[in-house]
One Martini backbone bead per residue (centre of mass of N, CA, C, O) as a GRO file, in nm:
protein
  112
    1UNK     BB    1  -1.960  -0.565  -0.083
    2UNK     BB    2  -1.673  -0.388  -0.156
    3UNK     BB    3  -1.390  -0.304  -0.322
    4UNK     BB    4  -1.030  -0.186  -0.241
    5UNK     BB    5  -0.743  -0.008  -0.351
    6UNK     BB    6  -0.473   0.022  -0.177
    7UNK     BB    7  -0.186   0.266  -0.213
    8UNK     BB    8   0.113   0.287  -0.061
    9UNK     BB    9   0.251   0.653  -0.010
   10UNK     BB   10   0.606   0.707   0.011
   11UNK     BB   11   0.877   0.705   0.148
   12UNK     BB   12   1.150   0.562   0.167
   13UNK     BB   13   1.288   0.273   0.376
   14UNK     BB   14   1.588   0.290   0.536
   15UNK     BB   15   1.583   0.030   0.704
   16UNK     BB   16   1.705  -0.228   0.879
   17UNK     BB   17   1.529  -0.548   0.854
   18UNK     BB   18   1.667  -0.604   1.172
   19UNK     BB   19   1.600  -0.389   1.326
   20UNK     BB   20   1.405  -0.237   1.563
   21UNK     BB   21   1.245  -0.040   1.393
   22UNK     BB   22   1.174  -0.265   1.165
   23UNK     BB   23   0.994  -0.410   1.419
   24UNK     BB   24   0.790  -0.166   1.476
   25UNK     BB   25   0.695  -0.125   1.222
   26UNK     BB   26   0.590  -0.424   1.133
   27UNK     BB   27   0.400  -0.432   1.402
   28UNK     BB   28   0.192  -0.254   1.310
   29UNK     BB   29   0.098  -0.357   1.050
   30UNK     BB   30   0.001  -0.623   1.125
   31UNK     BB   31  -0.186  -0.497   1.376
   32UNK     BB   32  -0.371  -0.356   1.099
   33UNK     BB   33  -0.411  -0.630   0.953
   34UNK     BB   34  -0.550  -0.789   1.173
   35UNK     BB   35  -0.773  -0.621   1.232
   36UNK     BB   36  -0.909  -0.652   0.942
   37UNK     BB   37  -0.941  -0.940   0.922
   38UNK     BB   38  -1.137  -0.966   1.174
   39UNK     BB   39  -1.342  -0.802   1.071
   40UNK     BB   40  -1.375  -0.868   0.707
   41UNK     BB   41  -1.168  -0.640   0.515
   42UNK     BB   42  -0.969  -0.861   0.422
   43UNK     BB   43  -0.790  -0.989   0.113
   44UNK     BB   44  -0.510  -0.835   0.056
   45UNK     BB   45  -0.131  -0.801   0.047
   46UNK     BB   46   0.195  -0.636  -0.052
   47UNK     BB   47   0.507  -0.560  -0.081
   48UNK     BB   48   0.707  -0.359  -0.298
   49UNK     BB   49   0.970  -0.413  -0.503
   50UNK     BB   50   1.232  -0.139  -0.545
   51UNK     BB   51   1.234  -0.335  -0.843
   52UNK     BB   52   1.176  -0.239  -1.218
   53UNK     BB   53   0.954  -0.235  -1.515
   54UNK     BB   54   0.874  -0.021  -1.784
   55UNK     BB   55   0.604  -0.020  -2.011
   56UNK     BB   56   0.571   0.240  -2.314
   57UNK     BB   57   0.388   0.263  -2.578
   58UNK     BB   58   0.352   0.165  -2.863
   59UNK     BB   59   0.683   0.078  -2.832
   60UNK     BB   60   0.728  -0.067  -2.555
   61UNK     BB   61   0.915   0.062  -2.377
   62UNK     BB   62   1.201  -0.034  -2.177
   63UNK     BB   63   1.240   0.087  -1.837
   64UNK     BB   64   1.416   0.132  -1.538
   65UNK     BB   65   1.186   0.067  -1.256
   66UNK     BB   66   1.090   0.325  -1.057
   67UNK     BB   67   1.118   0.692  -1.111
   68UNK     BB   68   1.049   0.869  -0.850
   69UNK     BB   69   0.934   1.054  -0.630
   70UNK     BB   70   1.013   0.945  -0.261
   71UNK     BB   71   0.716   1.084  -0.233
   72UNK     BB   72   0.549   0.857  -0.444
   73UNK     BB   73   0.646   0.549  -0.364
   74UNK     BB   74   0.497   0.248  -0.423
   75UNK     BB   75   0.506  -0.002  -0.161
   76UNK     BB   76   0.199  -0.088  -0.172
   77UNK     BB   77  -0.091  -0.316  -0.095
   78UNK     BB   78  -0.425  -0.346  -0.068
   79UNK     BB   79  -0.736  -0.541   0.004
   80UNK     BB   80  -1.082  -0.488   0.042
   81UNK     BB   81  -1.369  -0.476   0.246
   82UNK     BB   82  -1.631  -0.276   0.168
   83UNK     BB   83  -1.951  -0.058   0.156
   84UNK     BB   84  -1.779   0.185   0.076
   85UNK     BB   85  -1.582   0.476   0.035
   86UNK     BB   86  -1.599   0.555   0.317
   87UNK     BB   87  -1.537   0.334   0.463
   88UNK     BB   88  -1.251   0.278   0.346
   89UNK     BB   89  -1.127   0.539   0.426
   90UNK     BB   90  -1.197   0.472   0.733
   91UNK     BB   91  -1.005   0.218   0.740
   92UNK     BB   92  -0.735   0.383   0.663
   93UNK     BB   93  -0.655   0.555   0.902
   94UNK     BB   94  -0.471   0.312   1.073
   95UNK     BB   95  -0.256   0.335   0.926
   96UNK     BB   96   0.118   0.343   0.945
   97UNK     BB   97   0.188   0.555   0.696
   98UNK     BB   98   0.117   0.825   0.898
   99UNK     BB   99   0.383   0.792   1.065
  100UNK     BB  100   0.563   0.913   0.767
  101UNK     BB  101   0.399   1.071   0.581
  102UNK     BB  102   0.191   0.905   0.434
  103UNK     BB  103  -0.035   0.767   0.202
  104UNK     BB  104  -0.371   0.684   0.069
  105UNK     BB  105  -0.515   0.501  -0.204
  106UNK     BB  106  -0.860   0.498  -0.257
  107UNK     BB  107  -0.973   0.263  -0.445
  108UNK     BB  108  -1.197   0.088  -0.675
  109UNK     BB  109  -1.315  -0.203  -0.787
  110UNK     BB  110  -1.387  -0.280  -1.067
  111UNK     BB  111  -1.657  -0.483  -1.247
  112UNK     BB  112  -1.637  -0.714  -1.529
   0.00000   0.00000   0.00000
């Protein structure tokens, strides 16, 4: 098996944190990492918060971000164990950021 990480790319999601929206978009999200755990292809994962720091260039210059376009914002990540990078593909496809039109960045993890 090898390693894949999910980046999951989407618009920023404005749901108040404890309304009934915001509770059954996070048990979609449970119920498809409980079944790749179940699976044995879940290694870790968790969402990014939405303030950070950019450090850029020779001068490491420093400025808060990220400040990207709204459907492009990098919520979270996943770590799988796949076959391979189809498998991993395949893998991806229940994830439930596909119900708000968002995408899934499926990377190999290179081995140093």
């Amino acid at each position: 098996m090898e390693k894949f990480i999910y980046l999951f790319r989407g618009r920023d999601n404005d749901l108040q944190p404890n309304s009934p929206e915001a509770q059954a978009e996070m048990k979609k999200w449970f119920n498809w990492i409980d079944a790749l755990n179940k699976s044995g292809n879940y290694v870790a994962g968790d969402p990014l918060a939405k303030n950070g720091k950019t450090v850029s260039g020779k001068k490491k210059a420093i400025t808060d971000g990220p400040f990207v376009e709204a459907k492009e914002i990098v919520g979270g990540y996943l770590i799988v164990n796949a076959k391979d990078i189809n498998d991993a593909v395949e893998l991806s496809k229940d994830c439930p950021v596909f119900d708000t039109d968002g995408k899934v960045e499926v990377r190999p993890i290179q081995k140093m």
